[in-house]
Each structure stands twice: as C-alpha cells, then as structure tokens.
N, C-alpha and C positions, 0 to 999 in steps of 0.2 A: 504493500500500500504506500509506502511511506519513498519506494521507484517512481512511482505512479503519479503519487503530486509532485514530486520532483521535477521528471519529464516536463509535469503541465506545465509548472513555475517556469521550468527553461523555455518550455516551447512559447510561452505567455511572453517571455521576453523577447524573446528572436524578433516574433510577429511586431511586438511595440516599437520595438527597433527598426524594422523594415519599414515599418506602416508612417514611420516620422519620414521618411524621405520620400518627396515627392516631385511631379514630374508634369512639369505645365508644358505644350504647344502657345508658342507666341506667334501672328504676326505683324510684322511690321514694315518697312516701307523703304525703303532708296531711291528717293525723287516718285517715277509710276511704277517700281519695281514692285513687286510684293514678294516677301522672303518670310520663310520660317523656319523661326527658331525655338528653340527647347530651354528652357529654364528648371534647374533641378536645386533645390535645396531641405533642410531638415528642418520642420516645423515642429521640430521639439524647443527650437533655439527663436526666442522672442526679442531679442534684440538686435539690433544691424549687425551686419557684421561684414567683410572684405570680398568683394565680388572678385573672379574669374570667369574672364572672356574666353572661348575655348574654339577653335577657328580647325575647322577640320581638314583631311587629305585630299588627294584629288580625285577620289569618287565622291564628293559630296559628302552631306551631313548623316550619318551612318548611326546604328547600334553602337559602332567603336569609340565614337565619342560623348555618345549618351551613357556608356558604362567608365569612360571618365569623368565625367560632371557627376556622376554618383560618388566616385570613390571622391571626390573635393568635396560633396555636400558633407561625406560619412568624416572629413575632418577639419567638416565647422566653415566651409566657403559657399557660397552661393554663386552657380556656376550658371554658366549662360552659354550654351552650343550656336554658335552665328550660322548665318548660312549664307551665302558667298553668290550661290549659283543662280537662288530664287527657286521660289516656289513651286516643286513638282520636280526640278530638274535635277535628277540625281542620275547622275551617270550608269549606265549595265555595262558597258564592254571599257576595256583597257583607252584603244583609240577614242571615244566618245570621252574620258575623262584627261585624255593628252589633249582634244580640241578647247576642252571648257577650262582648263588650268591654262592653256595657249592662250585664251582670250585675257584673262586675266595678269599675266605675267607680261602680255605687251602691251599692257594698259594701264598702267601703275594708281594713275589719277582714278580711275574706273577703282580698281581693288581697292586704295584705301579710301573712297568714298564708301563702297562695300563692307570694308570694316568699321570705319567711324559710325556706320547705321547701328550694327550689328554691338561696339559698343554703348550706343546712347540708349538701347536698348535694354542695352545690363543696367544702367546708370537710373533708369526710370525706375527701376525696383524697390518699394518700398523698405525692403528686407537690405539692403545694401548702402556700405557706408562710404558713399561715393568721392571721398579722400581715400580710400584704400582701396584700391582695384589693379589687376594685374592681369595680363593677355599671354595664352599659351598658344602654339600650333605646331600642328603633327605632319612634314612633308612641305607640300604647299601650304598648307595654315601655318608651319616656320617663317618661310617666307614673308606671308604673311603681316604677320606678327611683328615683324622687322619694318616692314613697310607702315605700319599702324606706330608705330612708335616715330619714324622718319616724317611721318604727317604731323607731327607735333603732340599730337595725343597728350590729353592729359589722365596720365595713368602714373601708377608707382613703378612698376616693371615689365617687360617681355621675357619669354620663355621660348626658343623655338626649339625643336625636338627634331632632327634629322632635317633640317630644313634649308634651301638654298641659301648661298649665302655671297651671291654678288651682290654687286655696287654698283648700279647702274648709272645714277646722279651720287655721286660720292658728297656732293657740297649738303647735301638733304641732311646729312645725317650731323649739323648744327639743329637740326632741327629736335632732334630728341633730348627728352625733357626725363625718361625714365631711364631704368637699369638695365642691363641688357643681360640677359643669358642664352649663350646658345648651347648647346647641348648636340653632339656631333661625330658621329662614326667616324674611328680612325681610318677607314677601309672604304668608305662611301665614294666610289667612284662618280657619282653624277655630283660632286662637290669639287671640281678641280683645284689644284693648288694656287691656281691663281684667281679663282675666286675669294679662297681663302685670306690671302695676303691681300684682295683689294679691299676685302670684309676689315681684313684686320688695322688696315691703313686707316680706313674711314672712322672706323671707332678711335682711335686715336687721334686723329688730326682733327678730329672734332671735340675732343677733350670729355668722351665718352665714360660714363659708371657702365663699363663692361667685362664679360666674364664668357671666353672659350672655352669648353671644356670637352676632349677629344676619349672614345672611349676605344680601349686595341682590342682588334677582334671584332668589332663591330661595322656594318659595313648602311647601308641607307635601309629604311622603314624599321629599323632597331627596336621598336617598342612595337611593333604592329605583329600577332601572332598568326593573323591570316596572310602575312608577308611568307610564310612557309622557313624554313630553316636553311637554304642551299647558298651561303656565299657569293657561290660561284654567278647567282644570277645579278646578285648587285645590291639587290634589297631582302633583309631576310629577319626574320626575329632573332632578338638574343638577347635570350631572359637577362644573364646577367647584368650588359648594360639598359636595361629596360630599368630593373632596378635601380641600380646606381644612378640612372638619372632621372627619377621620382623625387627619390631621396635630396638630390642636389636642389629640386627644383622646390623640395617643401623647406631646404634649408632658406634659401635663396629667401621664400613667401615669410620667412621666422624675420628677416633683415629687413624685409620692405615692410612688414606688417607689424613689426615690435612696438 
C-alpha cells in the first residue's frame, strides 16, 4: 500500500510538473507578412522573468526547437521560437530549405527585419522582463542571430550554435550593443577559415563583448540529433559537444542575467 501512494505522490508530481509548462501558437506580422510563432514558458513562475528568442535551422520552425524552448522554460526562461519563413512555409525536401535560407542570407535587410518582428514579439510578453533578453540560433538561426544583434538590437546577448559566420558589411558590427557567443564545430566544413578570421576581425575592430568557442570533433549541425552521426557528411550530431555547448551557453545567460 504504502508503493502505491508513493507511485501516486511521484506520478502527482511528474504531471504538476509537466502540466506548469506551456505552449502558446503566436501570430504576428513583418510589415503584410504573417509569421508564426510558439511561445513556451512555466506558469508555475509569476513573476517576469529573462526572455529567449530562439530562431530556428533551415527547415523552418520544427518540433526541434519547440523541445528547446521547453528545456529554457524547464530553467526559469520564457522562450519565444520566431519564425523567419512565415506562415505555413516550412520547408519538406533539402533543396526547398537551400532556396528559403538563399533568400534570406542574400537579403540581410529582409532577415533582420524578420528577426527584429520575431523579437518585439518576445518583448510584448507580459511574463518577460524586457531588460533581460537574449537571442539563440541553430545553423541558419546562428547566423541569424548574429545579424539580429549587427541590426542594433536591443538585447543583452546572442548565442549562435553551428552557425555561419561571415562578415558580409564588416562596418555593421559597430552596430552591436550585446555579447556575442558563438559556439562552433572544430571540423565544420561549411564554416571556412576565412570566414572565420573575417568573423573574428569584425568582432574586434569593433571593440566587440565577444566569445568563440571551437568544439574538436565536432563538425556543422552539432546539436541536431536528426543530423544523423556520419562526419564524413559534414553535418552530424555529437552528443558531446551538444552538451558542452548548452552548458556554455547557460553559463554565458548566468553573466548577462546576474
């Protein structure tokens, strides 16, 4: 008997636990766009508290980044998935998500107009304390991410996670007012070294709060489990810097958010 109310107590918990984190459909607007996004936070937690912009890969706004704005709600952030592409457009095949990330990537003005929606969006949340906000993105949402911060943004930091990392308008990044972290496969072939070095120039000569961090072994989509495991292809998971740069990136939110 005494297994039994056990069980219930734990399973009573589990449920109350899960049942605090919830999972709103947002839309909202970029000039006639219409875009939707996901809002995930824990309504156990009544006070404001440091939003997270969360800017996804190049298929679109996915399950993969709706079960990271859960793991951010599960430690106390109100997370906000943007959606880039608009509404409905989520890419099926490989080619179809090279044309919609092309569009984007030669169009800078266009993207971080795209993201600036996609933050005011977080910003409008009652539940958010919009002095403390921070932008992450996975692939293209790195990129991203980078771009959103070079727009001036007022945010505390960027995150990008396997993320491009040219320097298209080098002078732009006077522009950034946050921290920068990029988090970045030692092995990422679609990241040239000379992208590298003009990422890294830019950060500096703009007198940039920035932070590389190179992980060996690790090659592009690092944190993405349906990246499959094969090196050899270019993009692959690997768990262990997937970890390691969570970890870096909850230290990183410990420095902006203290």
């Amino acid at each position: 008997m005494k297994k039994i109310i056990l069980f219930l107590v734990t399973l009573a918990f589990v449920f109350s636990t899960n049942a605090a984190i919830q999972t709103q459909t947002v839309e909202y607007k970029d000039g006639d766009t219409t875009l939707e996004g996901v809002i995930v936070f824990d309504d156990a937690v009544k006070t404001k508290r440091p939003g997270v912009l969360i800017v996804h890969q190049w298929m679109g706004l996915s399950g993969y980044e709706k079960k990271r704005a859960e793991m951010l709600a599960q430690l106390g952030y109100v997370a906000f998935c943007a959606d880039i592409y608009g509404k409905g457009v989520r890419p099926a095949t490989v080619p179809e998500a090279g044309a919609q990330a092309g569009k984007y990537k030669g169009d800078r003005a266009l993207l971080r107009s795209r993201v600036n929606a996609g933050l005011a969006a977080l910003k409008k949340s009652e539940l958010v304390d919009t002095k403390r906000v921070a932008a992450i993105g996975y692939c293209f949402g790195g990129t991203t991410v980078i771009e959103l911060a070079r727009s001036g943004a007022e945010l505390s930091g960027v995150v990008s996670f396997h993320g491009g990392l040219d320097s298209p308008t080098p002078a732009d990044g006077k522009n950034i007012k946050s921290k920068v972290l990029a988090c970045h496969g030692a092995d990422d072939p679609f990241v040239p070294a000379k992208d590298l070095a003009a990422f890294e120039s830019e950060m500096r000569d703009n007198k940039v709060d920035w932070q590389l961090i190179a992980y060996g072994g690790a090659v592009h989509s690092f944190t993405q489990p349906m990246a499959g495991n094969d090196n050899s292809k270019g993009a692959a998971y690997n768990e262990r810097a997937d970890k390691r740069s969570w970890e870096d990136m909850n230290q990183f939110f410990g420095e902006l958010f203290r």
